[in-house]
N, C-alpha and C positions, 0 to 999 in steps of 0.2 A: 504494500500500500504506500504511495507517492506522503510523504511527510512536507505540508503548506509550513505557510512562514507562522500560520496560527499555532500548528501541530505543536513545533520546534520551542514555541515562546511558553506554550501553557504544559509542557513536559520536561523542560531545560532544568527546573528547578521547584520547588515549592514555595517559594516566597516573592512576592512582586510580580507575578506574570496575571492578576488580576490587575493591578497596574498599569504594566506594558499592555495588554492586549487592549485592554481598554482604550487607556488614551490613543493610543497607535489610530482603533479604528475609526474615534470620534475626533477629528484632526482640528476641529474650532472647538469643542467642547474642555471646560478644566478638567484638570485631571484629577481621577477618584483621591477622598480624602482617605488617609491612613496613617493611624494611631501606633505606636510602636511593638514592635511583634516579640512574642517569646522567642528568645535562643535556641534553636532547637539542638544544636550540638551540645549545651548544656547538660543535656537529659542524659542519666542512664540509660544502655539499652538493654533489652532483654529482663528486667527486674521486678515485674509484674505479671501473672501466669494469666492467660487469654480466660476470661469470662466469658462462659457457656449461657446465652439467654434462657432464661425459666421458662416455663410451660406453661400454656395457660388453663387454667382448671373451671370446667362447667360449674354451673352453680345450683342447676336445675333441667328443668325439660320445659319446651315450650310447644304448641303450636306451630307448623309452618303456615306459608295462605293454603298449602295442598290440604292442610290437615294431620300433617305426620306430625309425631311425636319427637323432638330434634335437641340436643342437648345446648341448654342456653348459657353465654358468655355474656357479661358485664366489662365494661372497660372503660377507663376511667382518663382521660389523657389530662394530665399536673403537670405543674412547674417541679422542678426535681435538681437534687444537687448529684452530681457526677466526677467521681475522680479519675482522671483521663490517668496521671502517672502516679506512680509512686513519690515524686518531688514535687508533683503539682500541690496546688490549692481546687480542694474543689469549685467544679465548673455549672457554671447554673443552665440548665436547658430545660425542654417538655422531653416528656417521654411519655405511651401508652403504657398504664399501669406503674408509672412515675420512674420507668428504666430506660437508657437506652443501650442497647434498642431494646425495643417491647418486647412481650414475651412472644414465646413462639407457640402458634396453635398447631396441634398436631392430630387432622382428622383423613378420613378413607374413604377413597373414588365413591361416588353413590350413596352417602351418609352428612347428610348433610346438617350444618348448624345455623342459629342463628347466633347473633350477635347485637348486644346495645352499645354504640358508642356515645360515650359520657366528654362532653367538653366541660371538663372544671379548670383549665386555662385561666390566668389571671384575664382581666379587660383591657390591659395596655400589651401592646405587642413588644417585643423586646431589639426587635429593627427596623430598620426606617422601612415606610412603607411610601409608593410612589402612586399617588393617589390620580395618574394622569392614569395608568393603566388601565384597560379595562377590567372592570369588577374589581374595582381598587378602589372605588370610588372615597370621597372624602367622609361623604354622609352615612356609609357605613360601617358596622361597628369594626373596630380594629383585628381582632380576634375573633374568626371564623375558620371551620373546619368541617370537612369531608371526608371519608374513609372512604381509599380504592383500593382493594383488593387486588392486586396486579397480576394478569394472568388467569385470573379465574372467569368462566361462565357465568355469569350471574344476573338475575333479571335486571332489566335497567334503572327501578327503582332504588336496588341493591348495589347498584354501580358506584356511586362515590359521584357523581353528574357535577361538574365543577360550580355550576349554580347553586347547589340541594345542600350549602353551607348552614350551620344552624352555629349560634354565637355563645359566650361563655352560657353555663346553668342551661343549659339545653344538651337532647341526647336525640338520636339517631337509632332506628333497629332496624337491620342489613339480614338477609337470607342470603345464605352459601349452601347452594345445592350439590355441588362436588361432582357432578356430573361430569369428569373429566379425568384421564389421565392421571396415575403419580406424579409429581415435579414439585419442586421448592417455589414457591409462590411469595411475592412480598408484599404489607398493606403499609398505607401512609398518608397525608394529608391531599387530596385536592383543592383544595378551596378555589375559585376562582383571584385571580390576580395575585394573590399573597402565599402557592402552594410554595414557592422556592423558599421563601422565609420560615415556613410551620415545619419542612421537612429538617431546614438548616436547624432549626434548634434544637431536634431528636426525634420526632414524628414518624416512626419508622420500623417496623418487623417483619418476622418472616411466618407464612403460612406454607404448612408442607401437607401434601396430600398426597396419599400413601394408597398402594392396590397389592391384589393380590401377585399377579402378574410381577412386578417389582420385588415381592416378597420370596418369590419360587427363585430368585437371582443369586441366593445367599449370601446378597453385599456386606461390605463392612456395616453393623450396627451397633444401635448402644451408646456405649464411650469409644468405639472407633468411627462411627459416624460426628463428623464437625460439622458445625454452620458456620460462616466466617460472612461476617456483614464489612464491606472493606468502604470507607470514603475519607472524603478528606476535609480537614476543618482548619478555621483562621484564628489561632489566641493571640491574644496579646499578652503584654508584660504581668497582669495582673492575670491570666490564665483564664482569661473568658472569651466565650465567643463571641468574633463578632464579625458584622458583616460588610462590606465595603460600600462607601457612597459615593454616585459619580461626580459627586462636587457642583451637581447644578443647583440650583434653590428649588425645592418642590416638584423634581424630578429626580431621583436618587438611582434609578436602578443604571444595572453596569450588565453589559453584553455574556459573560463569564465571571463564576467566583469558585479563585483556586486557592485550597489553604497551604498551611506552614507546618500542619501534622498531618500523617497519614494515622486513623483509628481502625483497628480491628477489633469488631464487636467492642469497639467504645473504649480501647485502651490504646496509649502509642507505645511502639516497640513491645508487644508482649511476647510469653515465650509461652511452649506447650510441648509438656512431658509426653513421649510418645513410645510404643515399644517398637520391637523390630521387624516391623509386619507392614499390611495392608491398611490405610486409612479409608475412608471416604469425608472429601473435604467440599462441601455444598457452599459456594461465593458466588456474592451478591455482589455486582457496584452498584452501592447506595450514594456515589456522590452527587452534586450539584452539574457538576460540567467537565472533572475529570476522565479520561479513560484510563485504562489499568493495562500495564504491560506487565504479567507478572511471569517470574520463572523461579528457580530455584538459584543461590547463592553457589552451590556445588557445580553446577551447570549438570547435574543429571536431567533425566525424562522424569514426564509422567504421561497419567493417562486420563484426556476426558469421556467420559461415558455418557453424560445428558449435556442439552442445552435448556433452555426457555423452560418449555413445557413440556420434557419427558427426556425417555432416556434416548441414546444414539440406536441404531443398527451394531455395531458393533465398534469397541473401544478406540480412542483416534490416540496416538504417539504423539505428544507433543514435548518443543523445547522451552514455547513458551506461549503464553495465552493473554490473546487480546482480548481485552471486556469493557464495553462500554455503559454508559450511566443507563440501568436499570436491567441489563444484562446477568445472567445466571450461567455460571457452569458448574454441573456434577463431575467432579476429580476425583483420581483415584491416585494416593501418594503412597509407594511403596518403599519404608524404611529397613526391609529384611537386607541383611547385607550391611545396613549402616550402624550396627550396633555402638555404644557410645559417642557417635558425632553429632556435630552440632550444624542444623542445615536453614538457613534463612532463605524468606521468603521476599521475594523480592518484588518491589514495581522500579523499572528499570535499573537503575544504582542504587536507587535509597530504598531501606531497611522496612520491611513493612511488620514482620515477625520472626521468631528463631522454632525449628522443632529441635526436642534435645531429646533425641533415641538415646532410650535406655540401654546400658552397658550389660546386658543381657538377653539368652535366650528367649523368644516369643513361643509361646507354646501353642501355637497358630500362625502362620503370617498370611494366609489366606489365599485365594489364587483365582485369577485374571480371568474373567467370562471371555472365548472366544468372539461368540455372540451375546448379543443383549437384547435387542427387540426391535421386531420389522416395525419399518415406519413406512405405509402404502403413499406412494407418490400419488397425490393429484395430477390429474394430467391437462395440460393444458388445454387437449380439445372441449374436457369436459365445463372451461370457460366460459361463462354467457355473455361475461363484460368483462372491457376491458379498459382499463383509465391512467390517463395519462396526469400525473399531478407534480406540478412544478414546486419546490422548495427555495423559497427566495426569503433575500436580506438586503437592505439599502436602507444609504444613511437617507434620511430626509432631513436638508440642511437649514429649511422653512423652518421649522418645525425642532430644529435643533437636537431630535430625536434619531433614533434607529427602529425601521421596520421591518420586521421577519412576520413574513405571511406562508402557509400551504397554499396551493392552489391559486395565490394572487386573491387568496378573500380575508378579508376577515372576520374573528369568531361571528360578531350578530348579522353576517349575509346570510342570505336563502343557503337552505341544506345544498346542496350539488351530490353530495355521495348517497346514494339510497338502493343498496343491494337487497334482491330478495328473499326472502327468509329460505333457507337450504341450497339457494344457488352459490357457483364459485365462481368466485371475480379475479384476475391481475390487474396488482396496479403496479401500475410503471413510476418510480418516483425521481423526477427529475430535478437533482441536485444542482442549481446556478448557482452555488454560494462556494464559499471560502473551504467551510469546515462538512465536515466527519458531522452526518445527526443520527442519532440514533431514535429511531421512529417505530413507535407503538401505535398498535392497533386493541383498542378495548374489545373486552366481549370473545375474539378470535382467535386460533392459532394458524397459522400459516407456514408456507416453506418459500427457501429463497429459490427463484428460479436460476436467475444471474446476474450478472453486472456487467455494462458496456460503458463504454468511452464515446462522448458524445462531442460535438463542438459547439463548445459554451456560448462562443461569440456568435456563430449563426445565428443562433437560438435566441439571442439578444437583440438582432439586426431583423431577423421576418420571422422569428416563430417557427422555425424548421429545424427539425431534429437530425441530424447529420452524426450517423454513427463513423466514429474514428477505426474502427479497431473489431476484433470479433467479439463477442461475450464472452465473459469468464464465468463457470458454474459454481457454486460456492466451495467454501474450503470444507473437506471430510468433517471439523470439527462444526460446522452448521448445517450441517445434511440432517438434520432435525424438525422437530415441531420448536419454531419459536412466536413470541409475540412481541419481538423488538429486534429491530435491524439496522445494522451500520448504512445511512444510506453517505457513500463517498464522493466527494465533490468532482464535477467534470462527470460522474457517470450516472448513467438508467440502471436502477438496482429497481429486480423484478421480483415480486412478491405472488405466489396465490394461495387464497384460504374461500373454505367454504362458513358460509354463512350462517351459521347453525343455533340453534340453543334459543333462541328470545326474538322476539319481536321490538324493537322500540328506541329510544335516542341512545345514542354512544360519543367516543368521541374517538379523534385518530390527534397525535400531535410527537412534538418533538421531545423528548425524555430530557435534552440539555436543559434543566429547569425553568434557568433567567427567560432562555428563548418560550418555551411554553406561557409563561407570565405573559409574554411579549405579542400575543396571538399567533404566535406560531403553534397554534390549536386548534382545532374545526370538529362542531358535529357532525356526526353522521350517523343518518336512521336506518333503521333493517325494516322492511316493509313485506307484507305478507304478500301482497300481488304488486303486478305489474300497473294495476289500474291506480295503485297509491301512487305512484311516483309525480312528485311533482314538478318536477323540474330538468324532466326527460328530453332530451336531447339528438334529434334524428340525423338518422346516418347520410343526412345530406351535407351535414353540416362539416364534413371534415372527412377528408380521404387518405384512404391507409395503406401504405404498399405492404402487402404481408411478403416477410422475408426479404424485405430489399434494405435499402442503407438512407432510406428517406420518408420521413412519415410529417407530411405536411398539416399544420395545426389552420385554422380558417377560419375560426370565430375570434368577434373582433374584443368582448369583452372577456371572456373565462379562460384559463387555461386548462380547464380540467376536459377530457375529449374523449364520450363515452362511447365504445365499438361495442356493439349490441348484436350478436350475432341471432337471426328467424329464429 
């Protein structure tokens, strides 16, 4: 993957590249304000053992709207004190269930729960909020939250819908019908305009959902199964988070925010006693707008086995693993062989955590599935639609702002995307920007088709899509179900999922947080017939050279361009 000047600047280091990138992109705007930062070479490493998130424990049985009898969860999201290091001062943030990260719920395919979530949140927010944004507004109360279950099916009243925010002394009650695949799932704030801020201050766990299928695997479990929530956070001198301001008066937000610690499961530098065998290590990038380049300090292998949402085909060799912000991979880390060493985990150079295999025999170390479990290709014929959605950023220098739109809309235009309930769609997402987004789809799982190289400046100049190069099919480590994808700048990254599970509003947007605040987020509804569609689009309106190296766009307002096959 081609590394941009953004790549280079937001990975070079941990400290100031919310700075540089900023200022850099806003070339009349002041530069972000910033307070003085902890030392991180200060720090001990390794001198705190990695905290395992708690479980979260039913309290009762409820009702679903089905009528089934479902075990009920309570959950409470508080202000909460956190000690990131051992030499730290505790750090003040939210957490579900007053941890971060929250605890972890641990339910099975077809079993489904409900859930209350509880905002007992103070009423002042604890970072600047930029009240130009939309749903940021001034008049509404500062502290608002949404629970999205990420990755999971779920009706859309249950979805987290970035409007359906309810304010401190208010709660929420979510159905998780499970109806899906094993995979490591994670829930956290959506609110509209303020999600990047509720997540930055701790807002954040993991939901794992478990099958039989999975179980017949005989993976590592137990205490050799790990979760590792991995992101990155900004302290300063007095060991608090905080958040950067772009130095405008009453416009605060900043394009990226990269911190000066890297946290595993909410500690920096921690270590974890391991014996000499087979792990399974389930990571999460929970950050704001980092990706993760992580490998091992030894320069051995591992093995991933899942992505997104389920497990691989069979296990992929790797040296090292790219993940980006909302991103999942099931790893498999095998210390047999390395008894007494000490092996760090690494995002690029810097130190993310230590394993310290035990200086003895494992009386197990486990052994490596050939196979793990077929994942049935969609096939592209079986297609109805097919849509072309552009990814754009531009300063607007009126306005003194930055706008990042999907599709050239924004959130409060007319829906454009409305797939029908069990049909499969491609969407082609055409990246005209800078950076790497990583793009989620609610409600769906999908697979990556490919990626091609397109030419940007055409496509700037008359709206024509001019492939460079041939496709490339994804890497063996994403030949999965996932619900988030790297889309790469300059290329057509191709997606198809079928539509399945609910009828009703969703949403698709960009995982890079600031950008999602930023409208770079769009509904889109699942509609039962073709007769709902409203905003349907005929195939006069844009012609398609199938398999040629030219797909000409022809409507003068939208860039989304729907191929509706009889």
């Amino acid at each position: 993957m081609p590394i941009t000047r953004r790549e280079f600047l937001k990975n070079s280091g941990l400290l100031g590249v919310a700075l540089t990138a900023a200022s850099m992109r806003a070339f009349i705007r002041p530069a972000p304000k910033f307070r003085p930062t902890l030392n991180t070479d200060s720090l001990a490493r390794f001198v705190d053992p990695l905290p395992i998130p708690s479980i979260a424990r039913a309290i009762g049985h409820r009702k679903t709207p089905t009528g089934a009898e479902v075990p009920f969860y309570r959950v409470e999201m508080r202000a909460c004190e956190s000690r990131l290091h051992r030499d730290l001062n505790p750090t003040q943030m939210w957490g579900y269930g007053s941890t971060f990260p929250g605890p972890t719920f641990e339910t099975k395919s077809g079993e489904g729960i409900l859930v209350e979530w509880i905002n007992a949140l103070p009423n002042a927010h604890v970072f600047p909020i930029d009240h130009k944004l939309h749903g940021a507004e001034r008049n509404l109360p500062e502290v608002r939250t949404v629970v999205h279950v990420h990755g999971a099916k779920t009706p859309p009243d249950s979805d987290g819908y970035p409007e359906s925010w309810y304010p401190s002394g208010k709660s929420a009650l979510a159905w998780y019908p499970n109806r899906q695949d094993a995979a490591m799932l994670w829930y956290h704030d959506h609110a509209m305009g303020i999600n990047r801020l509720n997540i930055y201050a701790g807002l954040a766990g993991l939901f794992i959902v478990r099958d039989d299928a999975e179980a017949a695997l005989n993976l590592p479990s137990g205490k050799f199964e790990i979760p590792l929530v991995l992101c990155d956070r900004l302290l300063d001198r007095d060991h608090q988070l905080y958040y950067p301001d772009s130095g405008i008066p009453g416009a605060p937000w900043i394009p990226e925010v990269y911190g000066n610690v890297i946290l595993a499961n909410g500690k920096i530098f921690p270590y974890l006693d391991v014996e000499p065998r087979m792990y399974r290590v389930r990571v999460l990038n929970a950050a704001n707008s980092r990706f993760f380049s992580l490998s091992l300090g030894s320069g051995g292998s591992f093995h991933q086995i899942g992505t997104d949402l389920g497990l691989l085909p069979a296990p992929v060799e790797l040296k090292s693993l790219l993940l980006y912000p909302a991103e999942r991979a099931d790893l498999i880390f095998d210390f047999s062989g390395h008894a007494g060493e000490r092996i760090e985990l690494k995002h690029q150079a810097m130190e993310v955590m230590q394993f310290r295999v035990a200086d003895e025999p494992a009386k197990e170390t486990g052994v490596m599935p050939a196979r793990i479990r077929p994942v049935a290709k969609l096939a592209e014929s079986a297609a109805v639609t097919t849509r072309m959605l552009t990814l754009v950023e531009y300063d607007d220098y009126v306005g003194n702002s930055m706008v990042m739109l999907l599709n050239s809309s924004h959130w409060s235009d007319p829906v454009t995307e409305q797939p029908i309930l069990d049909s499969v769609e491609i969407w082609n997402l055409v990246n005209l920007t800078e950076d790497a987004h990583p793009i989620h789809l609610h409600l769906v799982r999908f697979q990556i088709l490919d990626r091609r190289p397109f030419d940007v400046f055409a496509y700037q100049q008359n709206r024509t899509i001019r492939y460079l190069g041939p496709a490339t099919p994804p890497d063996p480590n994403e030949a999965g179900w996932k619900d988030t994808v790297r889309a790469d700048p300059g290329l057509v990254t191709r997606i198809i999922a079928r539509f399945e599970g609910f009828a009703g509003r969703y949403v698709w947007h960009c995982h890079l947080l600031e950008h999602e605040d930023n409208e770079m987020m769009r509904p889109y509804e699942v509609v039962t017939s073709a007769s709902e569609r409203v905003a349907a689009i005929t195939a006069q309106e844009a012609s398609w050279c199938i398999g040629g190296n030219v797909v000409r766009l022809t409507r003068s307002q939208s860039c989304n361009t729907i191929l509706t096959r009889p």
